[in-house]
Backbone and ligand atoms as CSV (ligand in chain L), in Angstrom:
chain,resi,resn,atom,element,x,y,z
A,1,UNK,N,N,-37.367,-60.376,193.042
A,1,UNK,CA,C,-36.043,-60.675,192.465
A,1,UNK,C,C,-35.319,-59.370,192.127
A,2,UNK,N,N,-34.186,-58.885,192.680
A,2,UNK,CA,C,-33.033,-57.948,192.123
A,2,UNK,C,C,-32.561,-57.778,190.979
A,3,UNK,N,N,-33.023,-56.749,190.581
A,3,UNK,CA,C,-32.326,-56.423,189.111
A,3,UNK,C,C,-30.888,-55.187,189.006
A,4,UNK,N,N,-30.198,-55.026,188.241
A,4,UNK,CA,C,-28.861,-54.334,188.267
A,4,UNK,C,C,-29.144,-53.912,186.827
A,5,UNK,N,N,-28.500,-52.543,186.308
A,5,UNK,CA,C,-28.152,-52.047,185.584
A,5,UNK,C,C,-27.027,-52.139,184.886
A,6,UNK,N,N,-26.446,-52.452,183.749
A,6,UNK,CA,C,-25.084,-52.723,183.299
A,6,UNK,C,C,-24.563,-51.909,182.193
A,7,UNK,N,N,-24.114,-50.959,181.946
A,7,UNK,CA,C,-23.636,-50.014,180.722
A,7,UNK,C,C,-22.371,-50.457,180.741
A,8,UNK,N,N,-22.322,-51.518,179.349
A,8,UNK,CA,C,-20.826,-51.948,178.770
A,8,UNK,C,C,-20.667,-50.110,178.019
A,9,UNK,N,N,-19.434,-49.214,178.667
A,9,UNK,CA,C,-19.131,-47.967,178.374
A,9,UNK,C,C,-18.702,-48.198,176.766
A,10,UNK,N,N,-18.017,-46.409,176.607
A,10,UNK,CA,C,-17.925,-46.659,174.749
A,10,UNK,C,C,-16.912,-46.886,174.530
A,11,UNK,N,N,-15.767,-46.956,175.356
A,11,UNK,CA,C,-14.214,-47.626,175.694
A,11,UNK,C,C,-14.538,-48.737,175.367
A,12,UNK,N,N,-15.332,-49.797,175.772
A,12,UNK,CA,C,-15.508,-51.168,175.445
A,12,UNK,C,C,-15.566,-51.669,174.243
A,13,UNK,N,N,-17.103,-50.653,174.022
A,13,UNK,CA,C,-17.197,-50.616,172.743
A,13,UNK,C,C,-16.853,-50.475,171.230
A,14,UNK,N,N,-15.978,-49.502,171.293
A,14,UNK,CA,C,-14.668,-49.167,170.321
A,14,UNK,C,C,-13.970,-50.673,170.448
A,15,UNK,N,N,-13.866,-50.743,171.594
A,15,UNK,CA,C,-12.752,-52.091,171.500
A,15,UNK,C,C,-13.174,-53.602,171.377
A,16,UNK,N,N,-14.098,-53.262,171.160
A,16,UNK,CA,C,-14.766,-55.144,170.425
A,16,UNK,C,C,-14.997,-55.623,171.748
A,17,UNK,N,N,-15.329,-55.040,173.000
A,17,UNK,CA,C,-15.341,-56.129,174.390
A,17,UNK,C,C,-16.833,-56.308,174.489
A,18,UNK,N,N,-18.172,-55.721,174.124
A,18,UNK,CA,C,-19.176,-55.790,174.527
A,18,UNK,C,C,-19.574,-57.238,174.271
A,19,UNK,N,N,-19.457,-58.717,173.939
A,19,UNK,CA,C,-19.258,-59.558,174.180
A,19,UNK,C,C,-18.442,-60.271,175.016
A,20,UNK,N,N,-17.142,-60.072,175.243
A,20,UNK,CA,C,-16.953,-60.387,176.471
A,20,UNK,C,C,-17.485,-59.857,177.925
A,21,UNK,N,N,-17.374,-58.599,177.664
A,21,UNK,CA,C,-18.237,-58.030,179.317
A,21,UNK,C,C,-19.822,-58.794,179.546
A,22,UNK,N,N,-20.544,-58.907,178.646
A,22,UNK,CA,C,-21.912,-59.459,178.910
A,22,UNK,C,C,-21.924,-61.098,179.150
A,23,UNK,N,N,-20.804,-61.646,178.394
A,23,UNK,CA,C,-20.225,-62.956,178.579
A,23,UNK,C,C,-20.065,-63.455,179.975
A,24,UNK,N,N,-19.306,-62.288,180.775
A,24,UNK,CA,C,-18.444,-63.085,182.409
A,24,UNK,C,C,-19.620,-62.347,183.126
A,25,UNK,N,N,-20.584,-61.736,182.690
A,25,UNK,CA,C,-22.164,-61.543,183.483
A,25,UNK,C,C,-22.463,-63.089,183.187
A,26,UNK,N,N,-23.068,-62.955,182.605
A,26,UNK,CA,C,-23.928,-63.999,181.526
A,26,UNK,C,C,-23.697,-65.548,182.865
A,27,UNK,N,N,-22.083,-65.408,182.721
A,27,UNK,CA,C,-21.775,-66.629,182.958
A,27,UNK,C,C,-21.789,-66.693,184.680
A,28,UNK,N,N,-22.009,-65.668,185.361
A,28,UNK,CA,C,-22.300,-66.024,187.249
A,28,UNK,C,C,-23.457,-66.876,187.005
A,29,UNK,N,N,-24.420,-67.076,185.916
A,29,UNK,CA,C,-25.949,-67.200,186.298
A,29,UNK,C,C,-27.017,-65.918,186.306
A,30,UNK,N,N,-26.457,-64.957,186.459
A,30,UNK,CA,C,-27.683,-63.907,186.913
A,30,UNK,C,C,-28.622,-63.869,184.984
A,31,UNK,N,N,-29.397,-63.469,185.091
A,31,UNK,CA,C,-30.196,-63.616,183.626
A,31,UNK,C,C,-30.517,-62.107,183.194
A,32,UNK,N,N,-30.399,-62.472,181.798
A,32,UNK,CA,C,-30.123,-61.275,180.964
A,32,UNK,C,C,-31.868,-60.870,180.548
A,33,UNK,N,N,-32.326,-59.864,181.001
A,33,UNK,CA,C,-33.558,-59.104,180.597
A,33,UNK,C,C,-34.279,-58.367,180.105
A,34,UNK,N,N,-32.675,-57.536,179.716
A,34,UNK,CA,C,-32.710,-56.319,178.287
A,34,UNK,C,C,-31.751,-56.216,178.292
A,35,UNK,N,N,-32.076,-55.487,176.635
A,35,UNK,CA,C,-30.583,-55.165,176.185
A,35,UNK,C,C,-30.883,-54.381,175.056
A,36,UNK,N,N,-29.817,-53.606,175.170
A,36,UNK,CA,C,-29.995,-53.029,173.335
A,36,UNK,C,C,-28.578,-52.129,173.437
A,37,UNK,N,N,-28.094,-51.755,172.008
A,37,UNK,CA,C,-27.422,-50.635,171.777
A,37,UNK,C,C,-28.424,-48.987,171.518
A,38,UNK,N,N,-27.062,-48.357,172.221
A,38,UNK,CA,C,-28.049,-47.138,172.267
A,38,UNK,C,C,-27.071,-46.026,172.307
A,39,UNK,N,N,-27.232,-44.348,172.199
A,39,UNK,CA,C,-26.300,-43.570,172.301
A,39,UNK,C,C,-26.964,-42.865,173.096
A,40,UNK,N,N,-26.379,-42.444,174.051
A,40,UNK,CA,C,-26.733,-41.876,175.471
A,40,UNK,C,C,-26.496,-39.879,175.495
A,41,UNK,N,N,-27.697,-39.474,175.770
A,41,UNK,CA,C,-27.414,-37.976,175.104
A,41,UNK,C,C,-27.031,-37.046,176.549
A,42,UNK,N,N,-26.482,-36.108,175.973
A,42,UNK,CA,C,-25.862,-35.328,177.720
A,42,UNK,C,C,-27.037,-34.743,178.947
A,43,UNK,N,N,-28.280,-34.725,178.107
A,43,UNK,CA,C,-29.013,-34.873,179.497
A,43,UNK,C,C,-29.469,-35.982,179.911
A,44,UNK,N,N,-29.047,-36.848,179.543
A,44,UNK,CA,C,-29.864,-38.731,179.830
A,44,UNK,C,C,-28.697,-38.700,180.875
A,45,UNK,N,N,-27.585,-38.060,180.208
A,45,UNK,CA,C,-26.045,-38.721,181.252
A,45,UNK,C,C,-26.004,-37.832,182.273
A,46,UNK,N,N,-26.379,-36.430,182.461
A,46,UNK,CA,C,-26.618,-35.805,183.531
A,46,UNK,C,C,-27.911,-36.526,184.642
A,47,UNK,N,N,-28.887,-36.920,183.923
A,47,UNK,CA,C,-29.797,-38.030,185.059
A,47,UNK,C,C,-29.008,-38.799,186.004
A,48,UNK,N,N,-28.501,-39.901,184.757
A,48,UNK,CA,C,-28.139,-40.969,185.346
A,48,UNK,C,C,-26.835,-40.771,186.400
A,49,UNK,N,N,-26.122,-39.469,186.029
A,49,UNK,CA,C,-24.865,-39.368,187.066
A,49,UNK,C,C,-25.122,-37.941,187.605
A,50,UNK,N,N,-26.057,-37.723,187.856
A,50,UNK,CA,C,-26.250,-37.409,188.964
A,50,UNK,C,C,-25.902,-36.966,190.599
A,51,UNK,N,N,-25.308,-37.656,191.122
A,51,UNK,CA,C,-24.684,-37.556,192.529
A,51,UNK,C,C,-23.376,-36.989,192.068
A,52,UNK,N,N,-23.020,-37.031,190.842
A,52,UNK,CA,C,-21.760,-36.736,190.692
A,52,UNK,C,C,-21.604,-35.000,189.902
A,53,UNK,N,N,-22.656,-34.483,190.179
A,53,UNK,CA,C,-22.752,-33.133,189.164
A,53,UNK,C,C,-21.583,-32.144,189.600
A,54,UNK,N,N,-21.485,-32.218,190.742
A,54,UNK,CA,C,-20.558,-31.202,191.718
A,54,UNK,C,C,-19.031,-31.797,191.988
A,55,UNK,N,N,-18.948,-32.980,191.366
A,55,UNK,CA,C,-17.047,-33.536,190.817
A,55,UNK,C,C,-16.160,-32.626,190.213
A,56,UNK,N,N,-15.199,-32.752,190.359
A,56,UNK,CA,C,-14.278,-31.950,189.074
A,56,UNK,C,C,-14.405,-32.869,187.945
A,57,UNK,N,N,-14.637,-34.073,187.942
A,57,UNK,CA,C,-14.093,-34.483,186.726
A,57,UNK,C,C,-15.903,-35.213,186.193
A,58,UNK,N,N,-17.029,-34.345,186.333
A,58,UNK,CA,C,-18.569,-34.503,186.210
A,58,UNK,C,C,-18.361,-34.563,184.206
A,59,UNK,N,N,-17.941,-32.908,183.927
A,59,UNK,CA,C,-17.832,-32.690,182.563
A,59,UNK,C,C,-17.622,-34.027,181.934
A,60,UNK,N,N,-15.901,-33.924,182.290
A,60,UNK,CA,C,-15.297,-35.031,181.697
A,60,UNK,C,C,-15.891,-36.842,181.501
A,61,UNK,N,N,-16.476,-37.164,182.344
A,61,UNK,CA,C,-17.237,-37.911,182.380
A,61,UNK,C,C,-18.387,-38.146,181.650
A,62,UNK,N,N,-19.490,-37.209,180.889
A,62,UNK,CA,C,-20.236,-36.638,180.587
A,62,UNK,C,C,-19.869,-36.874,179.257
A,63,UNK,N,N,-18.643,-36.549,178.739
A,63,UNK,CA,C,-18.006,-36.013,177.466
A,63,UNK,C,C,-17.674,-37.505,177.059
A,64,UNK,N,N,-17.022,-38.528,178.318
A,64,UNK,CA,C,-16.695,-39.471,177.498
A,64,UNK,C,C,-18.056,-40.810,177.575
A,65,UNK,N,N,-18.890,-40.385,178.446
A,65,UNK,CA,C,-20.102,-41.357,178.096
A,65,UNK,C,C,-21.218,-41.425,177.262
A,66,UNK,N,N,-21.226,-40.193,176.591
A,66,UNK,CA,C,-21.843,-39.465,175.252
A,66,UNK,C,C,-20.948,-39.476,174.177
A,67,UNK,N,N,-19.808,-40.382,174.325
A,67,UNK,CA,C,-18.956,-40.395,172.971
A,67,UNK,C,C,-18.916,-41.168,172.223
A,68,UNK,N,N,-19.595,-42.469,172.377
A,68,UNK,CA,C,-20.142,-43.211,171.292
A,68,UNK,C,C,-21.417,-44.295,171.457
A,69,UNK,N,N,-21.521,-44.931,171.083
A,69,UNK,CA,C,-22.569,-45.950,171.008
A,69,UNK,C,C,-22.054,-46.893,172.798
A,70,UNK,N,N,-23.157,-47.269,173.486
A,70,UNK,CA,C,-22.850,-47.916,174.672
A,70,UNK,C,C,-24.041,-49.080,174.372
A,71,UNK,N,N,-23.613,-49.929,175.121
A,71,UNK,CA,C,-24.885,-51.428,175.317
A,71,UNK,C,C,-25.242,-51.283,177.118
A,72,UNK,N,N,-26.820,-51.700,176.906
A,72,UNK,CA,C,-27.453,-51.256,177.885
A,72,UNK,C,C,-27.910,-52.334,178.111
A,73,UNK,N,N,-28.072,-52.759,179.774
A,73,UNK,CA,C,-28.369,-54.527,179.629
A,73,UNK,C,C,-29.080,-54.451,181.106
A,74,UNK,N,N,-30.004,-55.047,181.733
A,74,UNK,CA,C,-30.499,-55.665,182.721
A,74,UNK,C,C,-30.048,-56.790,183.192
A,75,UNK,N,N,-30.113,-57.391,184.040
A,75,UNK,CA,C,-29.590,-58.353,184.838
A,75,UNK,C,C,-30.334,-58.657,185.606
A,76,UNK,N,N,-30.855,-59.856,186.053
A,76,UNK,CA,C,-31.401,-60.344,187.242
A,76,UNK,C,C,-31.627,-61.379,188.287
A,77,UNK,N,N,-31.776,-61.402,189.593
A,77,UNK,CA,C,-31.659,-62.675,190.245
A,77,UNK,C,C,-31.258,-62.106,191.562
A,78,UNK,N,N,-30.955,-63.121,192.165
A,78,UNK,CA,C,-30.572,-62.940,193.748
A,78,UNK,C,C,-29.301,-61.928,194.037
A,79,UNK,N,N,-29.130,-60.776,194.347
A,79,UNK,CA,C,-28.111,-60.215,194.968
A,79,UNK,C,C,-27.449,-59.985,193.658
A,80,UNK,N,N,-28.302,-59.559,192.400
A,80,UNK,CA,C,-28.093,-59.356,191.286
A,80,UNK,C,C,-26.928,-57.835,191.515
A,81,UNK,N,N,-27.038,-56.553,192.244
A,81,UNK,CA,C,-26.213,-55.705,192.354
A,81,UNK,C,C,-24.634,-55.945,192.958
A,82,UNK,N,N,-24.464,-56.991,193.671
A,82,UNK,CA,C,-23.564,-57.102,194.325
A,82,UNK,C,C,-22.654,-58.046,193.517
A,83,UNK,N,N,-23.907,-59.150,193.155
A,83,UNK,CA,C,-22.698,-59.876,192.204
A,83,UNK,C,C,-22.257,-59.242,191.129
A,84,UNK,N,N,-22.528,-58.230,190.589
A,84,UNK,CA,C,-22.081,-57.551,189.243
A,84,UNK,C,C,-21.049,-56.724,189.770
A,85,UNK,N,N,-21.090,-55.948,190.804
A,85,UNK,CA,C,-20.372,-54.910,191.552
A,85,UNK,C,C,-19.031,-56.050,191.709
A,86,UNK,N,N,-19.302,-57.433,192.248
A,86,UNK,CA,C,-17.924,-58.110,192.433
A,86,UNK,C,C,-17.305,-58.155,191.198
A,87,UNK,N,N,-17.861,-58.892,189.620
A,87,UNK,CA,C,-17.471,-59.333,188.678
A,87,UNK,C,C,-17.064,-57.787,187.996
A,88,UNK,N,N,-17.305,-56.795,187.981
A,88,UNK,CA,C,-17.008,-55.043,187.845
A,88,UNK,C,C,-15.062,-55.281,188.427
A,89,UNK,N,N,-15.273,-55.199,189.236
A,89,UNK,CA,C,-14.203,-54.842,190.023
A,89,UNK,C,C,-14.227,-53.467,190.678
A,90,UNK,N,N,-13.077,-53.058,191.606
A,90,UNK,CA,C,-13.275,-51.630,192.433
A,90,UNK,C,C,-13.079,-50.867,190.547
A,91,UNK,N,N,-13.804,-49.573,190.902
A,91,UNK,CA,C,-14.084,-48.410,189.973
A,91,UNK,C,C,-13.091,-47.891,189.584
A,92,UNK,N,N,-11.403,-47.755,190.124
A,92,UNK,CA,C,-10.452,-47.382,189.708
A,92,UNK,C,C,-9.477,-49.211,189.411
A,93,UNK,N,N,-9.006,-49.045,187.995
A,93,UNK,CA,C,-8.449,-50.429,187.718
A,93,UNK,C,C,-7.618,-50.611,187.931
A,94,UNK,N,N,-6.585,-49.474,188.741
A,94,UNK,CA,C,-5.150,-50.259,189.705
A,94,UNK,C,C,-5.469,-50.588,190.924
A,95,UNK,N,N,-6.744,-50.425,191.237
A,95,UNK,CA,C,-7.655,-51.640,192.453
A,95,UNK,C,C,-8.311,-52.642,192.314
A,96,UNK,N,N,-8.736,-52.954,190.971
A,96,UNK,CA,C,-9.166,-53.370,190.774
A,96,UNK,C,C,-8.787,-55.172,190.627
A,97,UNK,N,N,-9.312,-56.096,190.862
A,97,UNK,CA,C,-7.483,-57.338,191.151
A,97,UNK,C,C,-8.264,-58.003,189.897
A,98,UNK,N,N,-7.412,-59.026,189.737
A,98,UNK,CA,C,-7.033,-59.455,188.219
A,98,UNK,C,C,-8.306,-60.667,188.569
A,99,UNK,N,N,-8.375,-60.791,187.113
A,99,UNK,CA,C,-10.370,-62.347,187.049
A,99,UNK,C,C,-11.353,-61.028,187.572
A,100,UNK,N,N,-11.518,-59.903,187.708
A,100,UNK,CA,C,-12.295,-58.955,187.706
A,100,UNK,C,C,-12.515,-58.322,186.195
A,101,UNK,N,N,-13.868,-57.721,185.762
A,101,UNK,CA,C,-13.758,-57.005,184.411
A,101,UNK,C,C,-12.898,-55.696,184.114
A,102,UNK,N,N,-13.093,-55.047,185.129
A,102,UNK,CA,C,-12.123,-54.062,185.298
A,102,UNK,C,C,-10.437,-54.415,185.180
A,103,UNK,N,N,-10.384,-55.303,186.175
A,103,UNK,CA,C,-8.817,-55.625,186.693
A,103,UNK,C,C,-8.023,-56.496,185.551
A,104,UNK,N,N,-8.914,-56.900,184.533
A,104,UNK,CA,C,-8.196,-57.692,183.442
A,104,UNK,C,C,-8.316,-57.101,182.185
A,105,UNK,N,N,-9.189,-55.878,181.885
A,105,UNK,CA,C,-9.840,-55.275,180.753
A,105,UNK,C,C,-9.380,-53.791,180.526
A,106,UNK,N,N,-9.074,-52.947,181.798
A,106,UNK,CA,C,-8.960,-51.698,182.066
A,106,UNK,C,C,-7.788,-51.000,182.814
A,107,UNK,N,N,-6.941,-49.806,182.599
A,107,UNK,CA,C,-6.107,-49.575,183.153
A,107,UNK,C,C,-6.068,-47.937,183.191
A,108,UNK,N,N,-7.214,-47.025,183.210
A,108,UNK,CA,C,-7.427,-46.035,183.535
A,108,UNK,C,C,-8.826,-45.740,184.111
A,109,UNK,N,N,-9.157,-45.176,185.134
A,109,UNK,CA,C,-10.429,-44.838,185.975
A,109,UNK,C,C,-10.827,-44.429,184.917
A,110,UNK,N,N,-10.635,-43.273,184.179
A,110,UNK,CA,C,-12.145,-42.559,183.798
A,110,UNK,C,C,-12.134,-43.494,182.170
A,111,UNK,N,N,-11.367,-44.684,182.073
A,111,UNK,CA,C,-11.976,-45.516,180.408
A,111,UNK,C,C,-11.975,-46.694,181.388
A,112,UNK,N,N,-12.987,-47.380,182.555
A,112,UNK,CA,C,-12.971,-48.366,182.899
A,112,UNK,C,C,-14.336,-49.130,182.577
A,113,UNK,N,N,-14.521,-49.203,181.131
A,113,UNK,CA,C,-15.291,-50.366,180.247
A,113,UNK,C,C,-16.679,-50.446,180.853
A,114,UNK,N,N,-17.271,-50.652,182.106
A,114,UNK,CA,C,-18.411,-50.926,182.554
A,114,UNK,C,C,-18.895,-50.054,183.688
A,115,UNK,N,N,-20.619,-50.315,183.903
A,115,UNK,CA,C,-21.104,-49.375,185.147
A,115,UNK,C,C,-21.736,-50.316,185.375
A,116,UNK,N,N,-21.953,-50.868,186.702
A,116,UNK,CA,C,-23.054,-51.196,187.105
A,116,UNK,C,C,-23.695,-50.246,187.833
A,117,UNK,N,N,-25.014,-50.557,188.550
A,117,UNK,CA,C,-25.536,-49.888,189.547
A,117,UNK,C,C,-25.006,-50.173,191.219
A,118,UNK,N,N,-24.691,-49.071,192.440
A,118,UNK,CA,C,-24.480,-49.527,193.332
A,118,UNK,C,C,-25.348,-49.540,193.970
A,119,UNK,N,N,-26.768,-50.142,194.312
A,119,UNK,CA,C,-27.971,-50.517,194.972
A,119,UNK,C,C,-28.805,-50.891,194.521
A,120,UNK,N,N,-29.821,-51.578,195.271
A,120,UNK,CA,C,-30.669,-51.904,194.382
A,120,UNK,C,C,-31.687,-50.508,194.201
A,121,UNK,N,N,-31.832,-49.764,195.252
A,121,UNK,CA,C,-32.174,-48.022,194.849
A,121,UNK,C,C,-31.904,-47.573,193.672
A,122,UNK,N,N,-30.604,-47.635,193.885
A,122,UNK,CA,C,-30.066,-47.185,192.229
A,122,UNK,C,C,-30.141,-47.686,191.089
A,123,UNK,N,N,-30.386,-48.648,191.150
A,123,UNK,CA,C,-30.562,-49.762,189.822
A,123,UNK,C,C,-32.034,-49.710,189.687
A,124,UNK,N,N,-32.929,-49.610,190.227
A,124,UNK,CA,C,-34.321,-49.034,190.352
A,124,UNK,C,C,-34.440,-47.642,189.471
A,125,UNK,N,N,-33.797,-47.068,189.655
A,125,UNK,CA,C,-33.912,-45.377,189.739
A,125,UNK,C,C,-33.110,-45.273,187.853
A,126,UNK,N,N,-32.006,-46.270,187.865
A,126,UNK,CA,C,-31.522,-45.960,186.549
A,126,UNK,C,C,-32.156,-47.096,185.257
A,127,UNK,N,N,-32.468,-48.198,185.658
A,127,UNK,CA,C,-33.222,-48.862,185.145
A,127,UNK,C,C,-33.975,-47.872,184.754
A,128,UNK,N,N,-34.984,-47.200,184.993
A,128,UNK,CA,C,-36.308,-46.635,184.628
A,128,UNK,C,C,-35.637,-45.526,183.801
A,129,UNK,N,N,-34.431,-44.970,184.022
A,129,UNK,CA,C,-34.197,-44.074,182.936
A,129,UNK,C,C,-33.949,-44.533,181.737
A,130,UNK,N,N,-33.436,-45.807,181.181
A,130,UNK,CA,C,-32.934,-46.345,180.332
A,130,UNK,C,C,-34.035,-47.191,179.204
A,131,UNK,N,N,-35.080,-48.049,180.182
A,131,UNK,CA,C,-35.761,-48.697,179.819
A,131,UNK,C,C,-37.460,-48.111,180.259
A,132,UNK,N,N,-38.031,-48.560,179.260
A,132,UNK,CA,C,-39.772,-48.410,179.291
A,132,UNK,C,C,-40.137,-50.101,180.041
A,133,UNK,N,N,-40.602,-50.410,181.146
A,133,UNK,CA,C,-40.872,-51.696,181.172
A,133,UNK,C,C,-41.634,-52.524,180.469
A,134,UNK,N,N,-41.750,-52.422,179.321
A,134,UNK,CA,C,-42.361,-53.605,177.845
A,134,UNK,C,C,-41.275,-54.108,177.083
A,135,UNK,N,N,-39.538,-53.363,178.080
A,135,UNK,CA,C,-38.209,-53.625,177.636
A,135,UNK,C,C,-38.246,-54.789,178.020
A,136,UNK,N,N,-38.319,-55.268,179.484
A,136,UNK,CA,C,-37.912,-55.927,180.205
A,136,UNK,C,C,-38.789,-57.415,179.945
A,137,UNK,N,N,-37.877,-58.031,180.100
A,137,UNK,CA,C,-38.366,-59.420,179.444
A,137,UNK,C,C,-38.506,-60.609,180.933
A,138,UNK,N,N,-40.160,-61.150,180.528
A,138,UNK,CA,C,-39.891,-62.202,181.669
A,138,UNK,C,C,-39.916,-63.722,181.037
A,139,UNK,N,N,-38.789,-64.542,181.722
A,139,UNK,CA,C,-39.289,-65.507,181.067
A,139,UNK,C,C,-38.327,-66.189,181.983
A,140,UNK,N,N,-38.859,-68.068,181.824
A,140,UNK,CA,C,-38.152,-68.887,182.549
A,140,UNK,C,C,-36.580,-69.582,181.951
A,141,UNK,N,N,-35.927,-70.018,182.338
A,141,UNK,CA,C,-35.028,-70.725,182.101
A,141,UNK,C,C,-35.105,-72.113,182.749
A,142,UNK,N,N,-34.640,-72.917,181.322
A,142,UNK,CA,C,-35.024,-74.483,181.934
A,142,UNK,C,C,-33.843,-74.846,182.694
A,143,UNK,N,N,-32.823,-74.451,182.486
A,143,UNK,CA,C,-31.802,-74.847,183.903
A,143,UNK,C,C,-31.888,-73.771,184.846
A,144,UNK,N,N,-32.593,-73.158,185.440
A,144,UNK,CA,C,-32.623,-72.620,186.757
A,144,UNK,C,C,-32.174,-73.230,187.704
A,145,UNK,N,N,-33.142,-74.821,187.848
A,145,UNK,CA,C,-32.505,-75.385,189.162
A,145,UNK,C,C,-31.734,-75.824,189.394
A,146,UNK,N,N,-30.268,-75.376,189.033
A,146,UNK,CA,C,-28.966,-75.642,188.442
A,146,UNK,C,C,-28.619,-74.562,189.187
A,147,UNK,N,N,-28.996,-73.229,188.829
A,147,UNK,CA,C,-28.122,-71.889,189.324
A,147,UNK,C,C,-28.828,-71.769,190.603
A,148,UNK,N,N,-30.234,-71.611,190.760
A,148,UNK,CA,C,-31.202,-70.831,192.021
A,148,UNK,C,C,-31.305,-71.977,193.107
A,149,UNK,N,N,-31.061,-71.924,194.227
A,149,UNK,CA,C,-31.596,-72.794,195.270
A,149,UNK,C,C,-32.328,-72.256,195.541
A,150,UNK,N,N,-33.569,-72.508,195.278
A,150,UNK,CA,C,-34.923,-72.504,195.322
A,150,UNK,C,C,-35.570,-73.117,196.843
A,151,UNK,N,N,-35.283,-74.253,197.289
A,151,UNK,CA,C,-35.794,-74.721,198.276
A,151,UNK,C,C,-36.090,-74.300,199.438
L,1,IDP,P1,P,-18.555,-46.812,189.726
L,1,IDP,O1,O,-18.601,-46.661,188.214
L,1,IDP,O2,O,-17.559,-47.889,190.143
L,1,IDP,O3,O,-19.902,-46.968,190.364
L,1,IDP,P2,P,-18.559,-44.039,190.656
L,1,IDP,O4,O,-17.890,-43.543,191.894
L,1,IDP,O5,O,-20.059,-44.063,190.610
L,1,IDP,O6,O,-17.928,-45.455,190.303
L,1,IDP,O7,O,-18.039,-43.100,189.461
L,1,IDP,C1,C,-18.645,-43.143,188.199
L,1,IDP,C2,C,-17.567,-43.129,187.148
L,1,IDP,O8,O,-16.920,-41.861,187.164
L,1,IDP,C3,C,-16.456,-44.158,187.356
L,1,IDP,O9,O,-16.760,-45.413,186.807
L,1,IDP,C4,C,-15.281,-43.512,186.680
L,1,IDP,O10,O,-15.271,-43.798,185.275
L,1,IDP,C5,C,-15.543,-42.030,186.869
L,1,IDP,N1,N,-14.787,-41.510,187.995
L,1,IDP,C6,C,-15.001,-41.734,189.306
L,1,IDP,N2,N,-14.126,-41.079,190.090
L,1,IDP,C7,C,-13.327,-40.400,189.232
L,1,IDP,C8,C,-12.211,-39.514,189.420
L,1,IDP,O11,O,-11.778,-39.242,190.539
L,1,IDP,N3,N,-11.652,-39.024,188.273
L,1,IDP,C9,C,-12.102,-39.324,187.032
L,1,IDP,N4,N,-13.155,-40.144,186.811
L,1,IDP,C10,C,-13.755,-40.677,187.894
């Protein structure tokens, strides 16, 4: 089963959304497996962003994801990266189209409220930075066969 990474950012957070963002997850079906609040320190955020060290705007990024308290959440289920990546919206929020988290929540790239992971590589790779797996919670849900076609 696919798991995704979800950092409701500290833009969100300041702004009372970290209930709604985990909410319009929550609500595709995919299942929630961790979570916690946490403050993310500038070498945790140099890990996790990574590919991006050699950006112009790496610092800046850096500066504003170490700027306050963020919620850190797992996700899981079928095509768990992609469906979050849809419900996200594109990464800049004047692309982002409207019933998206981005496209209804956000109106500047570098304060756009959420990260998911883009792979399941990557969501592998940042998962493990975030979480110890005794985080990660298994357990059933009695309406599954409601969301999962199983058959
Ligand atoms: P993603 O968050 O949609 O996966 P990435 O390309 O991985 O997008 O970029 C990570 C984050 O860096 C974005 O969410 C955005 O906040 C910020 N970012 C990306 N490109 C730019 C840019 O050109 N200028 C400023 N910030 C950027």
């Amino acid at each position: 089963m696919e798991r995704t990474l979800v950092i409701v950012k500290p833009d969100a957070v300041q702004r009372g959304l970290i209930g709604e963002v985990i909410a319009r997850i929550e609500r595709t079906g995919l299942k929630l497996v961790a979570l916690k609040l946490s403050k993310i320190d500038r070498e945790t955020a140099h890990t996790h962003y990574q590919e991006h060290v050699n950006k112009p705007f790496f610092q800046g990024l850096v500066n504003f994801i170490t700027s306050g308290p963020v919620v850190l959440a797992v996700f899981e289920g079928p095509n768990a990266v992609s469906i979050v990546r849809k419900t996200m919206g594109a990464t800049n929020p004047v692309d982002s189209v409207p019933g998206s988290i981005r496209g209804d929540l956000a109106i500047s790239l570098g304060r756009n409220v959420i990260h998911g992971s883009d792979s399941p590589e990557s969501a592998e790779r940042e998962i493990s930075i975030f979480f110890s797996p005794d985080e990660i919670l298994s357990y059933e849900r009695a309406i599954d066969n409601w969301i999962l076609e199983r058959d």
